[in-house]
LUMFI-460253 format. One line per 5 residues: number of its first residue (from 1); their letters; for each residue z, y, x of C-alpha. Coordinates in steps of 0.05 Angstrom, whole numbers, always signed. Layout:
residues N
NUM> a> Z/Y/X  ...
END
This chain:
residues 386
1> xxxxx> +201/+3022/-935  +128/+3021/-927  +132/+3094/-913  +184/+3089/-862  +165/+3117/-791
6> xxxxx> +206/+3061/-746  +191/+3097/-690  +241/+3153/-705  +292/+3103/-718  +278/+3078/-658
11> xxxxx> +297/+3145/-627  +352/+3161/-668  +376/+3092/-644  +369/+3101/-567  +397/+3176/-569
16> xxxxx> +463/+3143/-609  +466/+3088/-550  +452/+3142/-498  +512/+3191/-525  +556/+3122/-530
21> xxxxx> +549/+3111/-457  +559/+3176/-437  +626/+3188/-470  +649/+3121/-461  +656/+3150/-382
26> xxxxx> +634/+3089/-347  +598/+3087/-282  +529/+3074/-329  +532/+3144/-349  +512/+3163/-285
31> xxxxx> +442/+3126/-310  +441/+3157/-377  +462/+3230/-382  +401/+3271/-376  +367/+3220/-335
36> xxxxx> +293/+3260/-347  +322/+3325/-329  +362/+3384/-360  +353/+3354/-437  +416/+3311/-469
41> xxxxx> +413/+3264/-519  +451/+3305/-564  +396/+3364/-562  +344/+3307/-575  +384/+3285/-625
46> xxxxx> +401/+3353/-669  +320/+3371/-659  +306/+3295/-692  +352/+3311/-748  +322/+3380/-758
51> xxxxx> +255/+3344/-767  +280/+3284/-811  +308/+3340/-857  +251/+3370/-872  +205/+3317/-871
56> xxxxx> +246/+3278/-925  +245/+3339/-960  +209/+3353/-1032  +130/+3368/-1013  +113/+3404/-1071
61> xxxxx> +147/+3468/-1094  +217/+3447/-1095  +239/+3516/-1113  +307/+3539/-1080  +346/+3496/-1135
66> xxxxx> +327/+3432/-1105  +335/+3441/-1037  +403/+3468/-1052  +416/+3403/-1082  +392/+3361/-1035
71> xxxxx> +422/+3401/-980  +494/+3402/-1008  +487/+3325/-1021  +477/+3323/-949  +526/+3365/-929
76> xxxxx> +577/+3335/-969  +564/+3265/-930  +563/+3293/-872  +641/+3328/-884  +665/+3269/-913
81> xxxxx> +655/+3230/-847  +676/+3288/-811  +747/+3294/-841  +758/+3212/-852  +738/+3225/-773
86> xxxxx> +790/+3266/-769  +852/+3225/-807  +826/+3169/-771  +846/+3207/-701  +905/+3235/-727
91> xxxxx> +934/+3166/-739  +922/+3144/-678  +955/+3200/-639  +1013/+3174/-682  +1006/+3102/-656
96> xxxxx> +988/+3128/-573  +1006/+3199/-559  +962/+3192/-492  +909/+3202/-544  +929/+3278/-553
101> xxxxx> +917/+3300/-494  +832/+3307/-474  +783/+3352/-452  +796/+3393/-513  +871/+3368/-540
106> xxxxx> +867/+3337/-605  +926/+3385/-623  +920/+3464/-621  +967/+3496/-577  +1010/+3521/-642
111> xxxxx> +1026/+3472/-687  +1020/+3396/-690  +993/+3342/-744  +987/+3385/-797  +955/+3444/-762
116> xxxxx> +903/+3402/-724  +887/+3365/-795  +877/+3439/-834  +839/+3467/-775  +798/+3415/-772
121> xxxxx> +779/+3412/-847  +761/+3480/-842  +721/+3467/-781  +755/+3512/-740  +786/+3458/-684
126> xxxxx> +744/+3400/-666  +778/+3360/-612  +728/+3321/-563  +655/+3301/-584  +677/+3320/-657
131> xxxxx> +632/+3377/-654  +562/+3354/-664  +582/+3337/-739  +605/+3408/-755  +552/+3429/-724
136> xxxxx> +503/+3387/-765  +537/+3404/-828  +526/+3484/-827  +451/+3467/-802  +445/+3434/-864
141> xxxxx> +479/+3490/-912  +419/+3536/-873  +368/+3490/-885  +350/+3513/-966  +329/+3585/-938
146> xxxxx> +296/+3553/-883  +253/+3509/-928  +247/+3563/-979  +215/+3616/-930  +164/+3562/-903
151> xxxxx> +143/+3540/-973  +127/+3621/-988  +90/+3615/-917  +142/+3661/-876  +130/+3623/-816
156> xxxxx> +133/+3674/-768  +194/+3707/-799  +233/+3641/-795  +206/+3631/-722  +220/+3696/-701
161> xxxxx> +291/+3699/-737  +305/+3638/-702  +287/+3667/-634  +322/+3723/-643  +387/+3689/-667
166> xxxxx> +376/+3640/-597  +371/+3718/-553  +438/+3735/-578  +470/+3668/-570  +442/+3689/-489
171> xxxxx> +502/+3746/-501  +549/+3732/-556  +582/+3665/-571  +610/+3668/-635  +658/+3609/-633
176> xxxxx> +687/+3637/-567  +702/+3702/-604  +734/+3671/-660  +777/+3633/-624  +807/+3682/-587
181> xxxxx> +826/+3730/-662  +855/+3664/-685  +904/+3663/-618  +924/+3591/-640  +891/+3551/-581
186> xxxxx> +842/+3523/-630  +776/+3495/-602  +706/+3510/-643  +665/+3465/-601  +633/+3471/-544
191> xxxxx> +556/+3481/-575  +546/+3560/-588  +506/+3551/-658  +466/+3617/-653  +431/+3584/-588
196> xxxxx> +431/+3512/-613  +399/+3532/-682  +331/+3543/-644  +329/+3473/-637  +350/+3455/-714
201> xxxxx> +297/+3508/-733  +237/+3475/-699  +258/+3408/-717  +253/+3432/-793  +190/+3471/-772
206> xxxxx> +157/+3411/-752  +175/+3361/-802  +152/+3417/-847  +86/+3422/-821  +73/+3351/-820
211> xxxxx> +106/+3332/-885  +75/+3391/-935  +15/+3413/-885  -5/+3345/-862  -10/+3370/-789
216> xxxxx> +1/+3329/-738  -43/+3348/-685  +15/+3381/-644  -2/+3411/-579  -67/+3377/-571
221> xxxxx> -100/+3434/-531  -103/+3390/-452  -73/+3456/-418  -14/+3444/-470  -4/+3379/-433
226> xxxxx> -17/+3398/-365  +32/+3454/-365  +84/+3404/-401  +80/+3351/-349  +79/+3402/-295
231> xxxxx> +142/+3439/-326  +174/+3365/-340  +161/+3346/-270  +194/+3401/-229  +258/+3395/-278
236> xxxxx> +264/+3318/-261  +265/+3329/-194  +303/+3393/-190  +364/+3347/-230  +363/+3295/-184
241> xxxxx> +367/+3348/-127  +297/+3322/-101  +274/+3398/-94  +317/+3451/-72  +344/+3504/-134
246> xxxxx> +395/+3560/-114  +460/+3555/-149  +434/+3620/-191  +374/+3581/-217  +416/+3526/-246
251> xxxxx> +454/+3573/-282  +397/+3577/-330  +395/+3499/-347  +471/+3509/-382  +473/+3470/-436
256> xxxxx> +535/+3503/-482  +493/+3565/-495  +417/+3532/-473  +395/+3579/-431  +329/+3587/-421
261> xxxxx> +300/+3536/-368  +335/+3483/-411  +299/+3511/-466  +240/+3503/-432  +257/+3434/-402
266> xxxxx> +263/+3406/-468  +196/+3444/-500  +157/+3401/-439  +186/+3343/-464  +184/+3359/-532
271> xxxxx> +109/+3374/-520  +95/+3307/-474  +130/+3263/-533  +79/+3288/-585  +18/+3259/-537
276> xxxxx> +62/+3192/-518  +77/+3177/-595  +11/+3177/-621  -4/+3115/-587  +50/+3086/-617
281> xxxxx> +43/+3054/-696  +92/+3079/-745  +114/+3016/-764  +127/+2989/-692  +199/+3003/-665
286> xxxxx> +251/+2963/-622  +287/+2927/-685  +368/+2943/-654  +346/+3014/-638  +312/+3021/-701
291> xxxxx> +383/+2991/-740  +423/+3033/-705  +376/+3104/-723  +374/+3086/-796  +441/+3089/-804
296> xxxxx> +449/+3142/-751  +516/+3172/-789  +564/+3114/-794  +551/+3085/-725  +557/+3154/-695
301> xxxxx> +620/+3170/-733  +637/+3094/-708  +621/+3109/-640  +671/+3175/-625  +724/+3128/-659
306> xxxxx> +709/+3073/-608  +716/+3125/-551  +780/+3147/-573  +805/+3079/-581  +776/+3042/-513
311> xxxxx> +790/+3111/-472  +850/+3073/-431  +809/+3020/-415  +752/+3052/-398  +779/+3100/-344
316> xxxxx> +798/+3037/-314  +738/+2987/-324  +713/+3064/-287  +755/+3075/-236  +768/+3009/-203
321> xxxxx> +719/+2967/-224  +644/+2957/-194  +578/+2959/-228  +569/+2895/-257  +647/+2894/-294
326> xxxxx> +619/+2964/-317  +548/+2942/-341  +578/+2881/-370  +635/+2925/-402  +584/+2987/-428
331> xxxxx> +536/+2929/-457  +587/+2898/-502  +618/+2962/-522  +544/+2987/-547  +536/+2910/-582
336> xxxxx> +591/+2940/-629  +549/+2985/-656  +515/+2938/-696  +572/+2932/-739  +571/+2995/-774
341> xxxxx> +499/+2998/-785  +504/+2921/-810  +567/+2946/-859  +526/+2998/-887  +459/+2964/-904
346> xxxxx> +498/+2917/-938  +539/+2973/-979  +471/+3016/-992  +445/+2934/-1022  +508/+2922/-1061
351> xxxxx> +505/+2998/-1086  +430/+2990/-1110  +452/+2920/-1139  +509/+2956/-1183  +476/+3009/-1220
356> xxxxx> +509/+3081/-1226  +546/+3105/-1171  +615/+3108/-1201  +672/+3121/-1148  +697/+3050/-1178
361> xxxxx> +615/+3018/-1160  +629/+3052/-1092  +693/+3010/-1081  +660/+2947/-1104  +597/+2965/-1067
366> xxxxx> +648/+2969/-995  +683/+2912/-1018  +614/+2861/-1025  +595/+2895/-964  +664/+2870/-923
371> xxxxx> +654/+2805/-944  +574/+2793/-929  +558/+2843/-878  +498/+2796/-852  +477/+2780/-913
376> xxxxx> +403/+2804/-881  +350/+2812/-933  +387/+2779/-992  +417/+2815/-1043  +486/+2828/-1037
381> xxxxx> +510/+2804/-1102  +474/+2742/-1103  +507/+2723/-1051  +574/+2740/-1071  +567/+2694/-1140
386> x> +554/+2634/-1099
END
């Protein structure tokens, strides 16, 4: 705990509160999606979880071994969220059927139920905003080499595979051409991984330097900065159409295959970020922010659930009502949040409380955790003898 940098939970927190408004499709989103310029929360977000990889990864000669361990473990989380994600949908197209039919059908073309529930365990259809989870599973199954190379001090061969990898995403989008040899109107997500690796890759490459190399000083050169806020600048205004860009130009800020001005977009910020968190203590954080990005997993797993569920309300609190119904509305919809993060801390208590993590301590743990989910600092199980 003492260890704990609060300000990255803060982050976590606000990027999960960000995406949350932005696919809840009120009027508020107009406020929150890429209010800084041509960088999303979600590309924040996969960068930060890049970083938090490696930096909570083993220092000191892990060998390949260990961070295949640690990876799968990871992995395996990650999956298990993504398919109960996935049941959880599929029983409420049962319940609604207006729930089948979104920006990317919860259903492939061919087949129903059954073919949307094996597609999507094999990660080959993820319906709307079920992608980022995929996505962050197969970054973590690449992680181990990652990690391995940097340990051997391959740096430039995992920076320049990475770039390279990002230049043929430019071309090529895998996902697109695999979907089209399946021919079963499957949807792969909307992120093309070769491209969105380059920002997994220098999240990892920085929590790696800072974690095993003890660098921090990140672009501390002043022309680093000047460039950055000049670069940051002229992107702000250019997406609030305060300066004039052809229609060609924005075609290099796409986000599905990050094209290079977005690329560039989010280095500037990426680079103003390191100067602006320095004067910030790692123990200082906003305390709901910070809840929320410590248990970044279950209240984003939460949060695409909520979405589902409040989407016929929500095109209507939208559409016909003003700002304040909507503020009011978006506010009490992010308050729910809590819940999930509250639910956990109190499982991850109850779990420490009961030992070895039996799939039977696992059920008790969720069960303690149901019945004191404020239970704060206190231990779990004290609580539940009283």
């Amino acid at each position: 705990m003492a260890n704990r940098d609060f300000r990255l939970d803060t982050l976590r927190g606000i990027f999960l509160a960000i995406m949350m408004t932005d696919h809840l499709g009120t009027r508020m989103a107009e406020f929150t999606y890429q209010p800084l310029g041509f960088v999303s929360a979600a590309a924040a977000f996969v960068m930060l979880s890049g970083y938090m990889n490696a930096y909570t990864s083993p220092a000191i000669n892990p060998g390949p071994p260990a961070l295949l361990r640690q990876a799968w473990k990871r992995a395996a989380r990650v999956y298990r969220y993504h398919f109960v994600l996935l049941l959880a949908l599929l029983a409420l197209a049962m319940v609604m059927t207006s729930y089948l039919h979104r920006p990317t059908p919860l259903y492939p073309d061919h087949g129903g139920a059954l073919a949307m529930l094996l597609y999507g365990a094999l990660l080959l259809h993820q319906p709307s905003y079920m992608d980022i989870l995929p996505m962050y599973f197969l970054f973590l199954l690449l992680s181990p080499p990652l990690l391995a190379a940097l340990h051997r001090g391959h740096d430039r061969i995992v920076i320049g595979a990475s770039i390279a990898c990002w230049l043929l995403g430019q071309y090529f989008d895998p996902q697109e051409w695999l979907e089209q040899r399946l021919g079963t109107g499957v949807s792969t997500g909307s992120f093309n991984l070769l491209s969105w690796q380059l920002l997994w890759v220098s999240g990892i490459y920085a929590g790696f330097l800072h974690k095993v190399r003890r660098q921090t000083a990140f672009f501390r050169h002043p022309a680093c900065l000047a460039i950055a806020v000049v670069l940051a600048a002229g992107f702000f205004l250019a997406r609030h159409q305060l300066l004039p860009v052809s229609n060609a130009l924005l075609a290099y800020v796409e986000k599905e295959d990050l094209r290079i001005l977005r690329v560039a977009n989010i280095a500037s910020q990426a680079v103003l970020f390191c100067w602006l968190i320095r004067l910030v203590p790692a123990s200082r954080g906003l305390p709901w922010f910070s809840l929320l990005g410590r248990y970044s997993l279950p209240v984003f797993s939460f949060h695409i659930l909520l979405v589902y569920l409040l989407e016929p309300l929500s095109w209507r609190v939208a559409y016909w009502s003003g700002y304040s119904v909507n503020f009011l509305y978006t506010a009490a919809v992010l308050a729910t949040l809590t819940l999930p993060a509250l639910f956990y801390r109190a499982y991850e208590r109850a779990l420490t409380a009961g030992g070895a993590r039996t799939w039977a301590g696992r059920m008790r743990a969720m069960a303690l955790a149901g019945r004191h989910p404020f239970s704060g600092g206190k231990p779990v199980r004290a609580l539940d003898a009283k």
